[in-house]
NUSEMAR-808116 format. One record per residue (C-alpha): residue number from 1; residue in one letter; chain; x, y, z. Coordinates in steps of 0.25 Angstrom, whole numbers, always signed. Layout:
// NUSEMAR-808116
{r NUM,A,A,{X,Y,Z}}
...
END
This chain:
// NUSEMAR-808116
{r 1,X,A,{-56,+200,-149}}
{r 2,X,A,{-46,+192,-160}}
{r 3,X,A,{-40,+188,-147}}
{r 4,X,A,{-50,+181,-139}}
{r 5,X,A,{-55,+175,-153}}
{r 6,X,A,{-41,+169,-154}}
{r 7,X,A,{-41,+164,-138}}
{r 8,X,A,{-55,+157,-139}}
{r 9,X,A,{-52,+152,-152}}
{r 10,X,A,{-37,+146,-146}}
{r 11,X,A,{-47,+140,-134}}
{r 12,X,A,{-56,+133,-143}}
{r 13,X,A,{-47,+126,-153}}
{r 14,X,A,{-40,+122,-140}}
{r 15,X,A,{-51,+117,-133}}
{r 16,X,A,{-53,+109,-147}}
{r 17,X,A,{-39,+103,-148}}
{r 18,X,A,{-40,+99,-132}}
{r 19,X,A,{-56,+90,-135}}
{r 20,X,A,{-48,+85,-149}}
{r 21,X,A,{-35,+80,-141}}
{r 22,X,A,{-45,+75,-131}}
{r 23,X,A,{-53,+69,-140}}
{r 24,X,A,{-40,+62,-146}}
{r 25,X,A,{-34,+58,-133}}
{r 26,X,A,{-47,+51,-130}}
{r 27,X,A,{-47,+43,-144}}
{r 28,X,A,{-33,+39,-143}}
{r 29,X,A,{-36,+34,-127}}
{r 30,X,A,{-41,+18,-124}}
{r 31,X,A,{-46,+12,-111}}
{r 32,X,A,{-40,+1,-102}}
{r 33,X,A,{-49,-10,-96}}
{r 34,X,A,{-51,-23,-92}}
{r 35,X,A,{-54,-32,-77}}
{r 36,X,A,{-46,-37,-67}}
{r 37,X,A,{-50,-51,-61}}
{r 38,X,A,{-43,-60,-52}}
{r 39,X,A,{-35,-70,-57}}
{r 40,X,A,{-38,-82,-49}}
{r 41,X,A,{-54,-81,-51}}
{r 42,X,A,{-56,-72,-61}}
{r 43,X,A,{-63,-61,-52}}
{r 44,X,A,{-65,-48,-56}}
{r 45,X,A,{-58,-39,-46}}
{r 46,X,A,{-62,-24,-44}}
{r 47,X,A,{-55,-12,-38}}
{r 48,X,A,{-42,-18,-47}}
{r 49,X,A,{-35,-4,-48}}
{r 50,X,A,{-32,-5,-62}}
{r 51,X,A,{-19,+7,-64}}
{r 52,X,A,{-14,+11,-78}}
{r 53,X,A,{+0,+16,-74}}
{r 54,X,A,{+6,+25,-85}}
{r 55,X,A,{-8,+31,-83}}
{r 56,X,A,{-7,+30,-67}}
{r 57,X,A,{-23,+28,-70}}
{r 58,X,A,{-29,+19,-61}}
{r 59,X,A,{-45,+12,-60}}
{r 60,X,A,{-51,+1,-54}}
{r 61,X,A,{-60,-10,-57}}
{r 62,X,A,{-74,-10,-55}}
{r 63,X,A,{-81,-22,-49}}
{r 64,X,A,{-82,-30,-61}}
{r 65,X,A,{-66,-30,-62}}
{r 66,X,A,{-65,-21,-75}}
{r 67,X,A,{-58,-6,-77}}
{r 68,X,A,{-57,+3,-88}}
{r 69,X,A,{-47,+14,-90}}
{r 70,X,A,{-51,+24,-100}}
{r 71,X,A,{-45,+37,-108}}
{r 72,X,A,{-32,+29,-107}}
{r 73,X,A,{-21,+36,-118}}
{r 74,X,A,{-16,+24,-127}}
{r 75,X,A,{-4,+16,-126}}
{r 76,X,A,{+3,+7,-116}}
{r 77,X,A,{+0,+7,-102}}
{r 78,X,A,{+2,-2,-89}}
{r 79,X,A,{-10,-7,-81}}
{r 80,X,A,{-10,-10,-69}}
{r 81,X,A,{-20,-18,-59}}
{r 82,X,A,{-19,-16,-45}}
{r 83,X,A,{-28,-24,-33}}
{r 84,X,A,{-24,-24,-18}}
{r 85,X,A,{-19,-40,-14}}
{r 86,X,A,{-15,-42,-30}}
{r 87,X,A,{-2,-41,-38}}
{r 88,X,A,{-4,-31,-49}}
{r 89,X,A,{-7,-34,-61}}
{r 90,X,A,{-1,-26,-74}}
{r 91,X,A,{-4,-25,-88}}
{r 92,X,A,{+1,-17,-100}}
{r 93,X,A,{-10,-12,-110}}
{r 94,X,A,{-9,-4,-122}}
{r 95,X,A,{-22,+7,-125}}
{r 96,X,A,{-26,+11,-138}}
{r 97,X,A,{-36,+20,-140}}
{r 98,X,A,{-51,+19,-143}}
{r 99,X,A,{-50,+2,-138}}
{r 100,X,A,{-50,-2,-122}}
{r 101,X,A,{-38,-8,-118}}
{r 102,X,A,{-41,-22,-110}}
{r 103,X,A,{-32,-26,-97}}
{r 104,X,A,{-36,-35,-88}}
{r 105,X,A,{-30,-40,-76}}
{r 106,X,A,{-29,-53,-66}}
{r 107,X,A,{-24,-51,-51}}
{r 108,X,A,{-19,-63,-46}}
{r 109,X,A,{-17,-66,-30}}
{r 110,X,A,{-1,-66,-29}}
{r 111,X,A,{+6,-69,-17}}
{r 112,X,A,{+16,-59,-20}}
{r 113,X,A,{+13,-45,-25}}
{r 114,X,A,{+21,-32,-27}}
{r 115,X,A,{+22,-22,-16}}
{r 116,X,A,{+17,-9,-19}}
{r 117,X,A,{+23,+5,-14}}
{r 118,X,A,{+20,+20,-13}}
{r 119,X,A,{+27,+22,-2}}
{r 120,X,A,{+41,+23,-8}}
{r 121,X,A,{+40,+33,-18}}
{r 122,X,A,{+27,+39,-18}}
{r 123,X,A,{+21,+31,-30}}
{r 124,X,A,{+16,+17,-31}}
{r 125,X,A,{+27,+9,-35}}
{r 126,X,A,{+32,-7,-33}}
{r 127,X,A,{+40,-10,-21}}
{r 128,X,A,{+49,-16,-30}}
{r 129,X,A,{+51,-5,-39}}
{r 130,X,A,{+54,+6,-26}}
{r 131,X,A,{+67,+11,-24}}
{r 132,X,A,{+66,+10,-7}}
{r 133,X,A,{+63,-2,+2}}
{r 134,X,A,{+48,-3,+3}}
{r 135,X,A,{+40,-13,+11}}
{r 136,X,A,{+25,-15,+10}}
{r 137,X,A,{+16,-21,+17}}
{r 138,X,A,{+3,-25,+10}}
{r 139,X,A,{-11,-27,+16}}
{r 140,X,A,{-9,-43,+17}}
{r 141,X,A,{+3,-39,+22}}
{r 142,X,A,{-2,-33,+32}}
{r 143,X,A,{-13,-39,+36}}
{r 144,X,A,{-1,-49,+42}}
{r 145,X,A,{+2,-39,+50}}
{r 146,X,A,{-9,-35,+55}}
{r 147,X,A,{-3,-25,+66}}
{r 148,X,A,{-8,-12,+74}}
{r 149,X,A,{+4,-4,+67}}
{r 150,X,A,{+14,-2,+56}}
{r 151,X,A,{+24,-2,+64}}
{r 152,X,A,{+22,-17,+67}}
{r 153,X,A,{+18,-20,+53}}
{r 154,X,A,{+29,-16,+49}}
{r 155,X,A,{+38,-23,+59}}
{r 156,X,A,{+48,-32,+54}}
{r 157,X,A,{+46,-27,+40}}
{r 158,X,A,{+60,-26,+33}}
{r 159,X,A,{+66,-15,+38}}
{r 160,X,A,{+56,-11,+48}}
{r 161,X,A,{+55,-12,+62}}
{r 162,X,A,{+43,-4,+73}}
{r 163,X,A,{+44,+3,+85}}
{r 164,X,A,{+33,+2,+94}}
{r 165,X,A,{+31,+5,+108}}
{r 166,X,A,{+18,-3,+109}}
{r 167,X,A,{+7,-9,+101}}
{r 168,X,A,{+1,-1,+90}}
{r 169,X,A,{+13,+8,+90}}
{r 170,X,A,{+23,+3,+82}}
{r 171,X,A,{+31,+10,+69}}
{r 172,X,A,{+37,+6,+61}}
{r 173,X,A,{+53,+8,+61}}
{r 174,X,A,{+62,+8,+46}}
{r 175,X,A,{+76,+2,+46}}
{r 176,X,A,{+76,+11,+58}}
{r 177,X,A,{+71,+20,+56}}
{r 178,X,A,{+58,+26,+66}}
{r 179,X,A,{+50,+37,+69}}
{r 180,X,A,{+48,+48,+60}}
{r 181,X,A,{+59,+43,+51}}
{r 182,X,A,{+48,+34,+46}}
{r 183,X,A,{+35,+40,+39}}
{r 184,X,A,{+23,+33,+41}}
{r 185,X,A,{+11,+35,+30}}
{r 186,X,A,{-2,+30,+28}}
{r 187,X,A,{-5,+32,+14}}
{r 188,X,A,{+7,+41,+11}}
{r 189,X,A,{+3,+50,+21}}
{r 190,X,A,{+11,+52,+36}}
{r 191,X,A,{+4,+48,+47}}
{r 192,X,A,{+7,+58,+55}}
{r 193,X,A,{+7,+51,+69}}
{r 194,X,A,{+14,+52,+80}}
{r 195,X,A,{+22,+37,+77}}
{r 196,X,A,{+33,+44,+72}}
{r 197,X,A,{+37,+51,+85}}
{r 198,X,A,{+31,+44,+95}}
{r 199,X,A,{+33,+27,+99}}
{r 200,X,A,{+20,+27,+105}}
{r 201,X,A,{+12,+31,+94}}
{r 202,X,A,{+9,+22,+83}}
{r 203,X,A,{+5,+25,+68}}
{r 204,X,A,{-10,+27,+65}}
{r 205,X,A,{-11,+18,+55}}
{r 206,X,A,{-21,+7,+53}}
{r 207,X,A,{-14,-5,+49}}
{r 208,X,A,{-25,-13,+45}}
{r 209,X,A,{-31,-4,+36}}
{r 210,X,A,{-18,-1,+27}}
{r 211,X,A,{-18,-8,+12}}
{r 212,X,A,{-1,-8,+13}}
{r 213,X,A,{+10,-2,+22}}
{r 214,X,A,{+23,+2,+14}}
{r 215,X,A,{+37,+3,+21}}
{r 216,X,A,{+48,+12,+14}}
{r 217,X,A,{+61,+8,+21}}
{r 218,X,A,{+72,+19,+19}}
{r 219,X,A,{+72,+35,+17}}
{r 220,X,A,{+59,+40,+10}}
{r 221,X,A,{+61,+54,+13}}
{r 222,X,A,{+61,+60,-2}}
{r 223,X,A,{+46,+56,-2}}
{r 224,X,A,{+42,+58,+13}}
{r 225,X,A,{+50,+68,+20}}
{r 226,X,A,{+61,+65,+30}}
{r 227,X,A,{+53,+55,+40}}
{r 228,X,A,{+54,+46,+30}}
{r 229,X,A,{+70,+44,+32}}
{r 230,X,A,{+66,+31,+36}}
{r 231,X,A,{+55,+25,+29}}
{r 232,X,A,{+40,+26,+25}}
{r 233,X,A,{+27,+19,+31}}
{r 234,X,A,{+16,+21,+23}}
{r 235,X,A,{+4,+11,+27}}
{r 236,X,A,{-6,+11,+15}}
{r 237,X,A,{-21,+12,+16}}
{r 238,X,A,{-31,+6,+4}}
{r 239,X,A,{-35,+20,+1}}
{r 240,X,A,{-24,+24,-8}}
{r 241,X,A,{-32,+19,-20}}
{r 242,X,A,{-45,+26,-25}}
{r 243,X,A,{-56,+14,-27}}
{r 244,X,A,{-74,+12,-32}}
{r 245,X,A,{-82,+5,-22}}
{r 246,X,A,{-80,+1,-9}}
{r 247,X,A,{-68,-8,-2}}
{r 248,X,A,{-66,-11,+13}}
{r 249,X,A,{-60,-18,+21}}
{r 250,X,A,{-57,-23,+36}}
{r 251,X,A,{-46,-28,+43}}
{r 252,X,A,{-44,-34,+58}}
{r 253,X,A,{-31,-37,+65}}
{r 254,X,A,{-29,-44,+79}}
{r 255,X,A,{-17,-51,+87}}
{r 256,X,A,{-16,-60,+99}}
{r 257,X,A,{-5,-56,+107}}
{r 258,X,A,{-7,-40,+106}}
{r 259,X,A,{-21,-41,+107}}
{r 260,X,A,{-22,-32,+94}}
{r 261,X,A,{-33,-30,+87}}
{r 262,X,A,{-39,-21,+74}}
{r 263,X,A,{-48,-20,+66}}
{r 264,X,A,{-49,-10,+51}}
{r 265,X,A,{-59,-7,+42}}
{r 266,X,A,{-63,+4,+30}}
{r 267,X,A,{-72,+5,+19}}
{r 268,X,A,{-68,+11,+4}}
{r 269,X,A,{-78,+19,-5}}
{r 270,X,A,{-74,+23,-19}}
{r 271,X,A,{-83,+32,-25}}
{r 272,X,A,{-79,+40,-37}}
{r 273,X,A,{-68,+47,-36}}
{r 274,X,A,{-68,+46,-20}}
{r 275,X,A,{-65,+38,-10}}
{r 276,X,A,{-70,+37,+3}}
{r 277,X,A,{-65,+26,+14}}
{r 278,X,A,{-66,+26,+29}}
{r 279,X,A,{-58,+15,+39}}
{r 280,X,A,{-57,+11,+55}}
{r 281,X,A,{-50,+2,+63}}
{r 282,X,A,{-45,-2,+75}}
{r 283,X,A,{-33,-9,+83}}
{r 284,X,A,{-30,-12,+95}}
{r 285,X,A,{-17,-20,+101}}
{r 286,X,A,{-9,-23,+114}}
{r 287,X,A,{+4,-27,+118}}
{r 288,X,A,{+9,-40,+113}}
{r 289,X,A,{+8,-50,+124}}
{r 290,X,A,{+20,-63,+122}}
{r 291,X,A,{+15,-77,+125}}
{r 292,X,A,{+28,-77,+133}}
{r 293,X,A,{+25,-65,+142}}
{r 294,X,A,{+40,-61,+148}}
{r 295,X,A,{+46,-73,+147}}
{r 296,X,A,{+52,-74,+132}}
{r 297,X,A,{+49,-72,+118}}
{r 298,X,A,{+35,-80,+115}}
{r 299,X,A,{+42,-90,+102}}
{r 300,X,A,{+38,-103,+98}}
{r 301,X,A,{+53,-106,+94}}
{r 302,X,A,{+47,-120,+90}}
{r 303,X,A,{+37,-112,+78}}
{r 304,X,A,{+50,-105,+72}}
{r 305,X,A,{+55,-106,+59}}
{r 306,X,A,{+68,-99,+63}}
{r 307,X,A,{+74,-91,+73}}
{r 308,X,A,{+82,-79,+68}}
{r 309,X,A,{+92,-70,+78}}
{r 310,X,A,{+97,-57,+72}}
{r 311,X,A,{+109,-51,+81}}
{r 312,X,A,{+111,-38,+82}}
{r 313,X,A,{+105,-24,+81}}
{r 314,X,A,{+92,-24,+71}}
{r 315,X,A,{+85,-12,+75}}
{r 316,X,A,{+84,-9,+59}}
{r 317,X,A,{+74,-19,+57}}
{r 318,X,A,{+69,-24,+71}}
{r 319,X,A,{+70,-10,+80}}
{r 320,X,A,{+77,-7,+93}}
{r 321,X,A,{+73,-21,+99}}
{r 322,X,A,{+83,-27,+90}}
{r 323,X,A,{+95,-21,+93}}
{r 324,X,A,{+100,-33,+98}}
{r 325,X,A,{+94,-43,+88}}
{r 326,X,A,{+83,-49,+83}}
{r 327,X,A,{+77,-62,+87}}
{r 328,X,A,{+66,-67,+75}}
{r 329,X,A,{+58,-80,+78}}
{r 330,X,A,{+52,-83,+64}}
{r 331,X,A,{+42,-94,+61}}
{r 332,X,A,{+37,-101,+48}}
{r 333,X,A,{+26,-91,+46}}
{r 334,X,A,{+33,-80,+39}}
{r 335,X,A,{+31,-87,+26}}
{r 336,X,A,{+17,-88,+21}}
{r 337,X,A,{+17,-102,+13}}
END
């Protein structure tokens, strides 16, 4: 009997010193709150992903632009606001306990922003800050190139070249690098398609419902296995971060001389601690037809702003085609102004 009076008594005064430590931790722990508004008008923005990062806690606004973080130990920490379409914006805030800490932020519309990747070691990280060759390719971006596949996406990237036997089929090709040599990804998982293997198969991947498409040029075969002695492709959908409420969006694409068309939509409904999301779309898309038919290449050499004549093999960058060299009519247009 001494013996079980001396284990419930053991269980009590432990359950005590676990409410008081609690009861400490909660006195000695602040908040972190404020708004985010846009810079140029003042507006309020909501579903501003608001991240503490030493905590890797993470909120977002609600419709009135405002956040709280509570339970936050005190100290120093690193705040971070994050919009799709807006540079980051960072703050350093210090919590003491019992008082909300304020930290307010303003996005500002930038023509340059800083290219984010998780592609190359498995963490969100700078382009700038990773070790390997990255490229990405956000949703402006790509709404440029607005093409049925990542293979021509991606064409004439640094680096990267396609192999295509047709419209719709293309894939894309690293420092040359093809087949299933290069992992393709949707969301950090394979795609599993026959694209790899077969030239006549293309990737089933919708282009125009991606948020970004990331390249990683070189070997990545510590993190992805050996088909990634090449390079990763990992197109990026706007599902990767939990949200409240309802976004959508919808997205069409067309060309003249393939006769290409498409059309994407889906809808976003965050409820709690779920998710639910549904999408569709559609492309069609034919062969490219030149104004010149047979006879020559169809260029305007009075519209250039410079002819530029590479000779010699550059299959590395252009593919097979290039083996003998590369011809590169370039106008005044690759320069926004």
């Amino acid at each position: 009997m001494q013996w079980r009076k001396y284990i419930t008594g053991s269980f009590i005064a432990s359950l005590l010193l676990c409410c008081a430590a609690s009861s400490a931790a909660a006195q000695n722990a602040g908040s972190i709150q404020g708004k985010v508004s846009l810079a140029e008008n003042d507006a309020l923005l909501h579903n501003v992903i608001i991240t503490v990062i030493q905590l890797k806690r993470s909120v977002s606004t609600d419709e009135s632009g405002a956040y709280q973080i509570n339970q936050v130990p005190t100290g120093a920490y690193t705040v971070l606001a994050h919009m799709e379409g807006f540079p980051d914006a960072t703050q350093t805030v210090t919590v003491t306990p019992g008082s909300p800490t304020t930290a307010d932020f303003q996005l500002r519309f930038s023509a340059l922003r800083e290219q984010i990747t998780i592609t190359a070691t498995g963490s969100e990280q700078t382009v700038f800050e990773s070790f390997q060759s990255v490229t990405t390719l956000d949703n402006l971006r790509l709404a440029e190139e607005s093409h049925p596949s990542i293979g021509e996406v991606l064409d004439k990237e640094p680096g990267v070249a396609k192999r295509s036997f047709g419209p719709g089929t293309s894939r894309p090709v690293i420092r040359g690098f093809d087949g299933d040599r290069v992992l393709v990804l949707q969301d950090g998982v394979r795609t599993g398609s026959l694209g790899s293997q077969s030239g006549d198969h293309g990737e089933p991947i919708d282009v125009l419902s991606l948020e970004r498409l990331e390249v990683v040029k070189g070997p990545a075969t510590l993190l992805y296995g050996s088909n990634a002695i090449g390079g990763v492709v990992n197109a990026v959908t706007g599902h990767d971060y939990a949200h409240k409420g309802v976004r959508g969006y919808f997205t069409t694409a067309a060309g003249t001389t393939n006769n290409q068309g498409g059309v994407s939509g889906g809808v976003e409904i965050g409820v709690g601690n779920f998710m639910f999301w549904g999408n569709g779309s559609g492309q069609r898309t034919g062969s490219l037809s030149s104004q010149s038919g047979d006879h020559g290449e169809s260029v305007d050499v009075l519209q250039l702003e410079r002819l530029e004549v590479l000779k010699g093999p550059a299959t590395l960058l252009y593919g097979s085609n290039a083996i003998g060299g590369v011809v590169n009519a370039v106008t005044g247009h690759d320069y926004a102004h």
